[in-house]
Backbone as a printed PyTorch tensor [residue, N CA C, xyz], in Angstrom:
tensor([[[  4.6750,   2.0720,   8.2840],
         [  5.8890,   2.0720,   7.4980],
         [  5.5370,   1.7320,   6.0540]],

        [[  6.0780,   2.4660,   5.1020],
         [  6.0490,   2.1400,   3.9180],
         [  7.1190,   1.5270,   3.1320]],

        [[  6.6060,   0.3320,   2.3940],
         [  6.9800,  -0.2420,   1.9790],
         [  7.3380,  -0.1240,   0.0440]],

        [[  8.9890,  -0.2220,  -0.1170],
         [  9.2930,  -0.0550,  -1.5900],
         [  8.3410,   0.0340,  -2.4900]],

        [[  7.7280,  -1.0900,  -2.6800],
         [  6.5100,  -1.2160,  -3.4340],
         [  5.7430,  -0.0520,  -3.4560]],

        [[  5.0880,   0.1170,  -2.0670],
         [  4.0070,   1.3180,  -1.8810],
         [  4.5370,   2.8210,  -2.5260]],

        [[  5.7210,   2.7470,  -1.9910],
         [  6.7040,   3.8940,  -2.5490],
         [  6.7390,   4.2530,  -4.0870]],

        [[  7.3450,   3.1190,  -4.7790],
         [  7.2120,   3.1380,  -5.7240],
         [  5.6580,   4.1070,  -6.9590]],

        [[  4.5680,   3.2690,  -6.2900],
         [  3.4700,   3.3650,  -6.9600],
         [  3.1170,   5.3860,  -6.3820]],

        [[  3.5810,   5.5020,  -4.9690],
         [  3.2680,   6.7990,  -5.4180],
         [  3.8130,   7.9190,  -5.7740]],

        [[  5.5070,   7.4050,  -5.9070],
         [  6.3270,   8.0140,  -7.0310],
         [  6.0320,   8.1630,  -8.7000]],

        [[  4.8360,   6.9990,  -8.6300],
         [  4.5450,   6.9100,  -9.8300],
         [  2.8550,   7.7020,  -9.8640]],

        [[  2.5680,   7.5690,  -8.8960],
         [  1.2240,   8.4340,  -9.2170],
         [  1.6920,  10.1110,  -9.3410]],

        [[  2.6610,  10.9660,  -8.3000],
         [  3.2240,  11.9380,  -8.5440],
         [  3.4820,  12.0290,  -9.8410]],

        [[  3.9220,  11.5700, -10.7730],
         [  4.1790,  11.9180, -11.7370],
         [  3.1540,  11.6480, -13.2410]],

        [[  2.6550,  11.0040, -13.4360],
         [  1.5090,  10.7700, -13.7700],
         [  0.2710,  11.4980, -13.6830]],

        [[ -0.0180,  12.2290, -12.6920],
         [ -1.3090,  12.5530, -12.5190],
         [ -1.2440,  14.1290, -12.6680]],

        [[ -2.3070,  14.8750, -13.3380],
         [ -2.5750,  16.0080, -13.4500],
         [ -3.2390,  16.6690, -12.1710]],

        [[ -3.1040,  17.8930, -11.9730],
         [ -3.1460,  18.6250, -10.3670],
         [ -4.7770,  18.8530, -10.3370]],

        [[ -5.1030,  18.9920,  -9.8590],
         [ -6.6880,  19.1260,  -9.5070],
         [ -7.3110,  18.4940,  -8.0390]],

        [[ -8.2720,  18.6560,  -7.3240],
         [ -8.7650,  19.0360,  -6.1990],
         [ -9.2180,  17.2990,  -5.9630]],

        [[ -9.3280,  17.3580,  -4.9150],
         [ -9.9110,  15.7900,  -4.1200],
         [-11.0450,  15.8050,  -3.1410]],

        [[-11.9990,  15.3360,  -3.7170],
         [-13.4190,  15.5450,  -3.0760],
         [-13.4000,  13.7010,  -1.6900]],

        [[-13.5390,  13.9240,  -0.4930],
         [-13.6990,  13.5680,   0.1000],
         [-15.1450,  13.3410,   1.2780]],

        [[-15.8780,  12.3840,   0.5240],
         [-17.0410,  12.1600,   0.8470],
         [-17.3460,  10.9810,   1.9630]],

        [[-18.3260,  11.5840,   3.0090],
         [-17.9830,  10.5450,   4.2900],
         [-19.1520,  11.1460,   5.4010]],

        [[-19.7610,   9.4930,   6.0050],
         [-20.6450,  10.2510,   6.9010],
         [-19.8290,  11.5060,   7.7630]],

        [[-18.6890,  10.7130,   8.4890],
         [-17.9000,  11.3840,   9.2410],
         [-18.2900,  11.2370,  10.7060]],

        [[-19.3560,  10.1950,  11.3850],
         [-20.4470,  10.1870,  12.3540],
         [-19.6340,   9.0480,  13.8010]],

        [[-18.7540,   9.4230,  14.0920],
         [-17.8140,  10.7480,  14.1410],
         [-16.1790,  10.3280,  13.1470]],

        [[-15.9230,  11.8020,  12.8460],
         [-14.8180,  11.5720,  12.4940],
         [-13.7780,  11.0910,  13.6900]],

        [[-12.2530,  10.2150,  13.1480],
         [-11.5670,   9.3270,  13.6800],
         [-10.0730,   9.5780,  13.5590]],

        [[ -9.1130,   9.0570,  13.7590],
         [ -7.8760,   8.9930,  13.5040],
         [ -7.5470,   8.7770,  12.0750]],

        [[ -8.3240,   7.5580,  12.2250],
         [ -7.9140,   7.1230,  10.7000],
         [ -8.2760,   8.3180,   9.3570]],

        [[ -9.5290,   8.7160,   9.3830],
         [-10.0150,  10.0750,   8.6460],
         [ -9.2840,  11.0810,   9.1980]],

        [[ -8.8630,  11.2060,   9.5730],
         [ -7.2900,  12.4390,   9.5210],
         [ -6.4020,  11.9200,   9.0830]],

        [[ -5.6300,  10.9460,   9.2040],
         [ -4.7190,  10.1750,   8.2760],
         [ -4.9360,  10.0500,   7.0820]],

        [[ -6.1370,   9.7940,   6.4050],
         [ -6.5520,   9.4660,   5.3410],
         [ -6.3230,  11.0270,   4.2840]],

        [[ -6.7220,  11.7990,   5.0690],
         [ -6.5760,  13.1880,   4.4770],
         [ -6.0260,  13.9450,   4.4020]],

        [[ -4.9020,  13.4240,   5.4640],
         [ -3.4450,  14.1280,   5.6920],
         [ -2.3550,  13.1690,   4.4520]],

        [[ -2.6280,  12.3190,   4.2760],
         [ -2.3210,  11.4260,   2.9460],
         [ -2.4410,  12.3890,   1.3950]],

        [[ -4.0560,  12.4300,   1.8120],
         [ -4.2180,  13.0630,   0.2850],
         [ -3.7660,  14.7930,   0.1880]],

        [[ -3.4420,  15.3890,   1.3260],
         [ -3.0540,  16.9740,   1.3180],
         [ -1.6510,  16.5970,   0.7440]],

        [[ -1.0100,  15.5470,   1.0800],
         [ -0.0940,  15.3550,   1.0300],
         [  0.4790,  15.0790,  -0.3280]],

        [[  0.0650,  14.6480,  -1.3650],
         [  0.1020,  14.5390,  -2.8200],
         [  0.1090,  15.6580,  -3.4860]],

        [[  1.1630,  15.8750,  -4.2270],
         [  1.9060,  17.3640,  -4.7770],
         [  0.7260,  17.4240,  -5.8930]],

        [[ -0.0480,  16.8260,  -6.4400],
         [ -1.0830,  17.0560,  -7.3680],
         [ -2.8210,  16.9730,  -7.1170]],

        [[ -2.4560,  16.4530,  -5.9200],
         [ -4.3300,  17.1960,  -5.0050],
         [ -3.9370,  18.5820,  -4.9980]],

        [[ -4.1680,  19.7010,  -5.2000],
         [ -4.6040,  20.9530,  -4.8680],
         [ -5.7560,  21.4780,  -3.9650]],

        [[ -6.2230,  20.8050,  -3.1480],
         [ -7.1780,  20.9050,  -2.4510],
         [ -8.1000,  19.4060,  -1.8140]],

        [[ -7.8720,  19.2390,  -0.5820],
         [ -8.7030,  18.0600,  -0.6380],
         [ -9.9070,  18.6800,   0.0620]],

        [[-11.0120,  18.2610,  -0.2310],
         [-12.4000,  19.1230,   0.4130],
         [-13.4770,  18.0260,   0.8890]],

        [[-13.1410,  18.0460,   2.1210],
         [-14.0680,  16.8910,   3.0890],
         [-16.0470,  17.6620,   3.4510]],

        [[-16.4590,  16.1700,   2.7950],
         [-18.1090,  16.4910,   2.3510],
         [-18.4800,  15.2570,   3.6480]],

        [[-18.5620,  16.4520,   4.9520],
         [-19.7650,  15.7580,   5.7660],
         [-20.9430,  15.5280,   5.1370]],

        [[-21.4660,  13.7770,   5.3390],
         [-23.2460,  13.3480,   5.4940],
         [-23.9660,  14.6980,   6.4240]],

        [[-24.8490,  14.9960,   6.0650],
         [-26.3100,  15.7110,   6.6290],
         [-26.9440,  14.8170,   7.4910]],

        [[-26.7880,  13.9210,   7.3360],
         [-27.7680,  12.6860,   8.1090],
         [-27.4360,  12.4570,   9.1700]],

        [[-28.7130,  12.4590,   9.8670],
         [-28.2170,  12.3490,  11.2460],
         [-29.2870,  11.0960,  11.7210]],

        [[-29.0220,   9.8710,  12.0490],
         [-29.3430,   8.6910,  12.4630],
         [-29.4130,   7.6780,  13.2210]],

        [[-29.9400,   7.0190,  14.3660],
         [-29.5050,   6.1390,  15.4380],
         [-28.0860,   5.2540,  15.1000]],

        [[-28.2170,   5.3900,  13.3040],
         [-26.9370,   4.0830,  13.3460],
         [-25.9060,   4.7860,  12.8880]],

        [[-25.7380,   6.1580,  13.5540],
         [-24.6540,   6.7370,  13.2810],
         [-24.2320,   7.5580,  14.6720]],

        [[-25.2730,   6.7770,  15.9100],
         [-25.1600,   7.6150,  16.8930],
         [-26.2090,   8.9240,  17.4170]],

        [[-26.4560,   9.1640,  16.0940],
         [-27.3410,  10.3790,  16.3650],
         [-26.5810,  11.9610,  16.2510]],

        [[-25.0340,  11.6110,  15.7370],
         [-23.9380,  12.4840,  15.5840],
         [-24.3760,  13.4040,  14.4020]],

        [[-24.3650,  14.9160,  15.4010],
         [-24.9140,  15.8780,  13.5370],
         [-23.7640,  16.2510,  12.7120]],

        [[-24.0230,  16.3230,  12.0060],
         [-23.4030,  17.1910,  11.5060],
         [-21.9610,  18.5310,  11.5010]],

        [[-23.1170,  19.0980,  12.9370],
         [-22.4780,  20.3890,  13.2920],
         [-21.2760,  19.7250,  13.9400]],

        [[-21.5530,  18.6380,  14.6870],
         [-20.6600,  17.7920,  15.9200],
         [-19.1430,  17.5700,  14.6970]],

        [[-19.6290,  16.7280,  13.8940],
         [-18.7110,  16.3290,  12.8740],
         [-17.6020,  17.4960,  12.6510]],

        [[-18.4080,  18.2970,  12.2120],
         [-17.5020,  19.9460,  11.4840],
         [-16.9590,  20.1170,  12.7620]],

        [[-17.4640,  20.3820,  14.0330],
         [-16.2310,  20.7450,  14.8960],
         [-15.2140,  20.1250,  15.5980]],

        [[-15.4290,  18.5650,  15.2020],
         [-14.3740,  17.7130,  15.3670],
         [-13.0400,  18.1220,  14.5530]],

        [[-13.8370,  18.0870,  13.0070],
         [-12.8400,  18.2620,  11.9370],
         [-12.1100,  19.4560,  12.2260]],

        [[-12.6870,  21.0120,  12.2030],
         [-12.2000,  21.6590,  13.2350],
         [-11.3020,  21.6180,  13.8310]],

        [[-11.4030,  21.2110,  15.0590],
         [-10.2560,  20.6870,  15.9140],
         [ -9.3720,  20.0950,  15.9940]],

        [[ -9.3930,  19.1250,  15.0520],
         [ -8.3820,  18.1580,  14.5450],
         [ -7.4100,  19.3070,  13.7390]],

        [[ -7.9430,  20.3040,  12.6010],
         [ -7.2040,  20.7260,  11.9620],
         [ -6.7450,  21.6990,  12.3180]],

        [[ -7.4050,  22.5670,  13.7310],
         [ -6.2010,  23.8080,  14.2490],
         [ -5.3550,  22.8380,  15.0250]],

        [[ -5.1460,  21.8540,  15.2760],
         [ -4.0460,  21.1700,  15.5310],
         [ -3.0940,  20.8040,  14.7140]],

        [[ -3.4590,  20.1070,  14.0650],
         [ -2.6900,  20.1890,  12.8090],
         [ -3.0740,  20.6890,  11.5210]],

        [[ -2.2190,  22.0210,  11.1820],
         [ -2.6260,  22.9450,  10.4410],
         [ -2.2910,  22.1590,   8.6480]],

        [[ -3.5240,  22.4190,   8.0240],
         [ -3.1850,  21.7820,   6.3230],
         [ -4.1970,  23.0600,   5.5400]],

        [[ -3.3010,  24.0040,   4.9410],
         [ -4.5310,  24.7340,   4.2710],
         [ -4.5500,  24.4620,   2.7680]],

        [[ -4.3800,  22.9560,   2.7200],
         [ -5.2590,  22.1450,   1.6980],
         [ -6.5110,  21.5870,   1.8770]],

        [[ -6.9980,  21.5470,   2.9030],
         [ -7.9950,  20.7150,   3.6160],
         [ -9.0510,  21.7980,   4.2170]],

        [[-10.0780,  21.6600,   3.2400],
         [-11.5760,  22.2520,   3.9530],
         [-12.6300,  21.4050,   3.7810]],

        [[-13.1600,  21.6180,   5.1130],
         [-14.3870,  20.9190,   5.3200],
         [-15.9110,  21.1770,   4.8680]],

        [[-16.6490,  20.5360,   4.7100],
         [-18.0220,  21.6060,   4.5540],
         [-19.0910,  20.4020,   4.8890]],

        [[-20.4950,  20.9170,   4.9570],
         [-21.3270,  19.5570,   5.5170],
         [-22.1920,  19.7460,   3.2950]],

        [[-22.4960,  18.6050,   4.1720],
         [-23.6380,  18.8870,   2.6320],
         [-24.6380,  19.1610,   2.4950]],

        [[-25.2600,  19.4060,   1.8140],
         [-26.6670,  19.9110,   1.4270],
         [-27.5680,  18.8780,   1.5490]],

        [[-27.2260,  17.4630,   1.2790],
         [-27.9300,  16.4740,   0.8380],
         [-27.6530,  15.4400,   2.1370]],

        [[-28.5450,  14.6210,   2.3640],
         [-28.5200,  13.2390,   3.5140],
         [-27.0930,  12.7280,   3.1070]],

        [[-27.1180,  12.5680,   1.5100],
         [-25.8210,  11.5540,   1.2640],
         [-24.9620,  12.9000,  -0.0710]],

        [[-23.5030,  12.7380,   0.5720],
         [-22.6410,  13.9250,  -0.4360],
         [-22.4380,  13.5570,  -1.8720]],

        [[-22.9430,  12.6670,  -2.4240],
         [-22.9340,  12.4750,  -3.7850],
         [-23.7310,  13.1820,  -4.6880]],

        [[-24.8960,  14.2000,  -4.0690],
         [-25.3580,  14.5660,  -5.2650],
         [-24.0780,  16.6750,  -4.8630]],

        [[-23.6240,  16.6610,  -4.2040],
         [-22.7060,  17.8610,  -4.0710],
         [-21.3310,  17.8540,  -4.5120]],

        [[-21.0270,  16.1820,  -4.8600],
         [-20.1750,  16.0890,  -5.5030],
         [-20.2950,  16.1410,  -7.0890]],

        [[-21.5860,  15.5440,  -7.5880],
         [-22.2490,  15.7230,  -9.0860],
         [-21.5570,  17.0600,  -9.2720]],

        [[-22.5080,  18.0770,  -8.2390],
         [-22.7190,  19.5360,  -8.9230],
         [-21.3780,  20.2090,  -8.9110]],

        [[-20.5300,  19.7250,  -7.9170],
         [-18.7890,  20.2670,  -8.0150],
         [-18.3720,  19.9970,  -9.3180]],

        [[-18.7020,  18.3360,  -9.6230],
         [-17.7920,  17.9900, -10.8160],
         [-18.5000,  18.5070, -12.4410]],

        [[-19.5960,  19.0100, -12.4130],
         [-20.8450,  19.2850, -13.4320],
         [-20.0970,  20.8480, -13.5610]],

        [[-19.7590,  21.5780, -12.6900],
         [-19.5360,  23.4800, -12.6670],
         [-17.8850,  23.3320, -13.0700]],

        [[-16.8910,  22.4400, -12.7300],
         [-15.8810,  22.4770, -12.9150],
         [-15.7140,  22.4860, -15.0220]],

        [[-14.1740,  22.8810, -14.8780],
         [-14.2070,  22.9370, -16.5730],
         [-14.0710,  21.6500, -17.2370]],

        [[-14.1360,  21.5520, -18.1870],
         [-14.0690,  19.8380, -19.1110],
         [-13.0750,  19.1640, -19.2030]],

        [[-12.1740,  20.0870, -18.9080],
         [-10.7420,  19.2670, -19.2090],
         [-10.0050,  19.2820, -17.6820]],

        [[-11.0560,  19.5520, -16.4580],
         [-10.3050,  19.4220, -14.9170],
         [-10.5930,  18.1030, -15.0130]],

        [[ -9.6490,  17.6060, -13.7720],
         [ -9.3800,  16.3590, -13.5540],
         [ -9.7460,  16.6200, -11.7720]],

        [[-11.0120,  15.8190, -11.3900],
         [-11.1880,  16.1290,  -9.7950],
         [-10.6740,  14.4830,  -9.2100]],

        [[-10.0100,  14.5180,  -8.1000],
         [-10.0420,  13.0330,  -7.6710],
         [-11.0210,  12.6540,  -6.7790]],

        [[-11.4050,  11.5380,  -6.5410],
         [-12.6370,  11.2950,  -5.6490],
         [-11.8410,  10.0600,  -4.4370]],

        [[-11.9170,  10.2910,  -3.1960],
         [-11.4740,   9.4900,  -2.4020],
         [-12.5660,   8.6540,  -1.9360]],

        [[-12.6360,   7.1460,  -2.0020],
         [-13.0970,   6.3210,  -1.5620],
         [-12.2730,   5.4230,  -0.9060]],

        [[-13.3390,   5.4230,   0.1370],
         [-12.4550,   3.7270,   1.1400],
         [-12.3820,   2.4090,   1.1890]],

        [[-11.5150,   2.1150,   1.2910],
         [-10.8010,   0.7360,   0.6700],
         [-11.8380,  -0.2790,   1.2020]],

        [[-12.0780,  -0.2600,   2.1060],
         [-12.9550,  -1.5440,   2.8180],
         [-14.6880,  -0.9600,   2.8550]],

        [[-14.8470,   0.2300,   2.0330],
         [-16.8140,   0.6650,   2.0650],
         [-17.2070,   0.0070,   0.9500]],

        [[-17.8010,  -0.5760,   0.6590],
         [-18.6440,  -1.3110,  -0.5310],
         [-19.2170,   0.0260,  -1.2580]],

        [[-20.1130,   0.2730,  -0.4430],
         [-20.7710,   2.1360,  -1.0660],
         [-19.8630,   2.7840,  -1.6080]],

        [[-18.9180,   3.0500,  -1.1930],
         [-18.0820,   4.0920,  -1.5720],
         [-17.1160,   3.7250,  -2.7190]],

        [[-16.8220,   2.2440,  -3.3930],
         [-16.6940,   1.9570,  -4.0450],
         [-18.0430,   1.8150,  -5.2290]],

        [[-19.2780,   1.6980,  -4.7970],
         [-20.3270,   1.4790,  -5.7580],
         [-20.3600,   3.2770,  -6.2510]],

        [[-20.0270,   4.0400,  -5.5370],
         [-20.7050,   5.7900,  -5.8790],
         [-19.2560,   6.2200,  -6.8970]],

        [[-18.0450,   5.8630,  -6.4780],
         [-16.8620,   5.9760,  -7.1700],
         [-16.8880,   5.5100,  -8.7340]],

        [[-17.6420,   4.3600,  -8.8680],
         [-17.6970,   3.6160,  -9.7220],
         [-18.6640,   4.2060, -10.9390]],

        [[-19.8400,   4.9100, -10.3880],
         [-21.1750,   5.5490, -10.8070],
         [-20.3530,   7.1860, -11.3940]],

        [[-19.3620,   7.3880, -10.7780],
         [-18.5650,   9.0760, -10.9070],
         [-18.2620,   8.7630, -12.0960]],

        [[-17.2060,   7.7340, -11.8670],
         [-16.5090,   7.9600, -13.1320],
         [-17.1030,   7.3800, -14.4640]],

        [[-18.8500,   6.0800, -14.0750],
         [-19.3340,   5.9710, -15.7010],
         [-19.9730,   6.9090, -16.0900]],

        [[-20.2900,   7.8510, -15.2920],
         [-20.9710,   9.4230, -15.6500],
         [-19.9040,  10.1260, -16.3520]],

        [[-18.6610,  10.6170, -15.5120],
         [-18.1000,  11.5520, -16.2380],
         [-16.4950,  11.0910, -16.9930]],

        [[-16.2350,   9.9740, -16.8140],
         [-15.4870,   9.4480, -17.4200],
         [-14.2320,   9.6950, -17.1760]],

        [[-12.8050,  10.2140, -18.0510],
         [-11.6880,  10.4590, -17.4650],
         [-11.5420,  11.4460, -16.5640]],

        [[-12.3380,  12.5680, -16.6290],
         [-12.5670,  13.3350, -15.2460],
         [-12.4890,  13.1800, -14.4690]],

        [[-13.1440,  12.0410, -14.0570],
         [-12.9170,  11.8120, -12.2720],
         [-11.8820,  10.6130, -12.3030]],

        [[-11.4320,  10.6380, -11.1410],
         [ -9.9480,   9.7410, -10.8810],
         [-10.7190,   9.3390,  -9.7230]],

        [[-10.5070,   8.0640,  -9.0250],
         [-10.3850,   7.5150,  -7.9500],
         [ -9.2480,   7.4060,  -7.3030]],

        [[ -8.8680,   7.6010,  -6.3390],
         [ -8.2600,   7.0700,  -5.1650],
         [ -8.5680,   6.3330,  -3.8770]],

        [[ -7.8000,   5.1390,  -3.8710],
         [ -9.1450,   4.6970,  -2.5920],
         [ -7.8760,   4.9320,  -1.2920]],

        [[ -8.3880,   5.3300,  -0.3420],
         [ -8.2040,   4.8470,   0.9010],
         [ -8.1720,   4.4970,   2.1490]],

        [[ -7.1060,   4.2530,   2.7800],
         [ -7.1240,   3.5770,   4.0070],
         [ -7.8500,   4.0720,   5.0900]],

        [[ -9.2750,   3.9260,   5.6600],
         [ -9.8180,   5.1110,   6.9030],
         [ -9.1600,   4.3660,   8.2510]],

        [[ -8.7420,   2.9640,   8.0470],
         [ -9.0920,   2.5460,   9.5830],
         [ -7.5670,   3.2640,   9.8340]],

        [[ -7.7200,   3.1500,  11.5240],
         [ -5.7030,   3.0470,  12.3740],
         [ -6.1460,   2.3090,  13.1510]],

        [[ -5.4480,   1.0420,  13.1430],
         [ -5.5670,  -0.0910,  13.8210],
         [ -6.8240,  -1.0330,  13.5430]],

        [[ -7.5350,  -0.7350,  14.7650],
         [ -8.4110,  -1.5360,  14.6030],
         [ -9.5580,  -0.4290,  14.6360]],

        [[ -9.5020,   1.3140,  14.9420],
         [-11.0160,   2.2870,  14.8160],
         [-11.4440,   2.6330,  13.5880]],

        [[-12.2770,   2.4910,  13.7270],
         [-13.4240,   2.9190,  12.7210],
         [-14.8600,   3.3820,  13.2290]],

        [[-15.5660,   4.0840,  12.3460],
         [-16.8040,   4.7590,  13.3410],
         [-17.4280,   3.9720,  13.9480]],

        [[-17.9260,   2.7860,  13.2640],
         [-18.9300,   1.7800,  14.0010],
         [-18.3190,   1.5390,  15.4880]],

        [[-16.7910,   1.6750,  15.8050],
         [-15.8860,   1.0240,  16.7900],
         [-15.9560,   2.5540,  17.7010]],

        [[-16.2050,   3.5410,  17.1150],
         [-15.8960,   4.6950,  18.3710],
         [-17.5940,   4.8800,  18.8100]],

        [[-18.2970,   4.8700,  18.0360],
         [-19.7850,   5.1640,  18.1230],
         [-20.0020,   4.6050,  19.9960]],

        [[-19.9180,   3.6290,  19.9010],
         [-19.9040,   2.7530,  21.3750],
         [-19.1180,   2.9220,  22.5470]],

        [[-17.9950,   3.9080,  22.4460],
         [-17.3280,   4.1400,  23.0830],
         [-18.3080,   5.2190,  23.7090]],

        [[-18.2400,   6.4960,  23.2540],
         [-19.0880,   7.3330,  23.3080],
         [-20.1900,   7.2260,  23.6060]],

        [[-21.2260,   6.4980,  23.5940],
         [-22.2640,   5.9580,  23.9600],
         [-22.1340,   5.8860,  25.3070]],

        [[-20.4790,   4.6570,  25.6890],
         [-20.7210,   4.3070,  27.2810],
         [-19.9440,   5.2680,  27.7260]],

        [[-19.5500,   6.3240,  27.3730],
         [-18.6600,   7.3210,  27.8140],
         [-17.2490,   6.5600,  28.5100]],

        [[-16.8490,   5.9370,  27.6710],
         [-15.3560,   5.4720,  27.5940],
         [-14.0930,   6.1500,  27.1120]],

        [[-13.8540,   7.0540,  28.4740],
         [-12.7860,   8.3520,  27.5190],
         [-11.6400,   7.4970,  27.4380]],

        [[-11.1550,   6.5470,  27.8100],
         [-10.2060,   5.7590,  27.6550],
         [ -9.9370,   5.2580,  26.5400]],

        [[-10.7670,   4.8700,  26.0340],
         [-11.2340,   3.7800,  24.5790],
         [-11.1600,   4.4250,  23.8060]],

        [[-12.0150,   5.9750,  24.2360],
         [-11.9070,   7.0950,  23.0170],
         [-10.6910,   7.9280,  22.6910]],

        [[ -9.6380,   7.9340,  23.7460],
         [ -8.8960,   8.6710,  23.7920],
         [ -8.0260,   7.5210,  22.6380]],

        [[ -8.0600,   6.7610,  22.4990],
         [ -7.5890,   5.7890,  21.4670],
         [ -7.7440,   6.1840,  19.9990]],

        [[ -9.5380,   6.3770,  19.8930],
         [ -9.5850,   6.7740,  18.5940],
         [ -9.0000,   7.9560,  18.1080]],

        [[ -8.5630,   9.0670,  18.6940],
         [ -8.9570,  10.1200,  18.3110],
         [ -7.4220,  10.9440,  18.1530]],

        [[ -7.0580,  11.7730,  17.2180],
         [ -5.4630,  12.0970,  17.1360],
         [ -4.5810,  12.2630,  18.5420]],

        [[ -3.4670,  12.3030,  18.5090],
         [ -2.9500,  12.7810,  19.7020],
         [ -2.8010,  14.2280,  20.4220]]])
């Protein structure tokens, strides 16, 4: 439920903010509830024109060992369910999507405005947000937000999956 306050501020970001695309960078190892929420949020803002989710390449024990490909056809699935054709996915080129976000925001024109979604509770993702915008300055916009629902988050489904807990998982994962 949203609250006046919350309301407020994004009555006030609607109006305020110039239209341009939202780069969404994230292992994704596996994507969750909350990362569909999160992005069904930002499709949802009359001045994202595109939000474009940048799967990690990396594939790692402390991510499960989840590729890539796994990721994209989660996302996939999540989205012929619920249809947003603001929202495309792509994996990256790179272990970590920050240098594919450089080259998005480097080819774009001088006077676009791209937003960059970071999450509220990643330290990283606040340190790379932070690095965007002393590089390119009013160009990039931050937005941070919310990945968890409830209490999932990847570290929290990773283990589920592991012990093959469709119960637990059926928790994380949209309806």
């Amino acid at each position: 439920m949203i609250n006046a306050r919350e309301l407020g501020k994004l009555l006030a970001e609607e109006v305020v903010n110039t239209p341009g695309p939202c780069l969404y960078p994230c292992k994704f190892k596996p994507p969750h509830k909350g990362h569909l929420e999160a992005a069904m949020n930002l499709a949802a803002r009359s001045y994202i024109t595109e939000v474009i989710i940048i799967i990690s390449s990396n594939v790692s024990p402390e991510t499960g060992n989840i590729t890539p490909e796994q990721s994209l056809t989660v996302w996939k699935t999540y989205l012929q369910a619920q249809k947003n054709p603001k929202i495309n996915v792509r994996i990256s080129e790179y272990d970590s999507p920050v240098p594919d976000m450089i080259a998005y925001i480097e080819k774009a024109p001088e006077d676009a405005t791209i937003y960059v979604a970071v999450g509220q509770e990643e330290a990283d993702d606040q340190g790379y947000g932070q690095s965007l915008q002393d590089q390119f300055g009013d160009k990039v916009k931050i937005i941070t937000v919310q990945e968890k629902s409830g209490n999932i988050t990847a570290p929290h489904v990773r283990p589920l999956i592991q012990q093959g807990d469709y119960e637990g998982f059926k928790e994380a994962v949209p309806g």
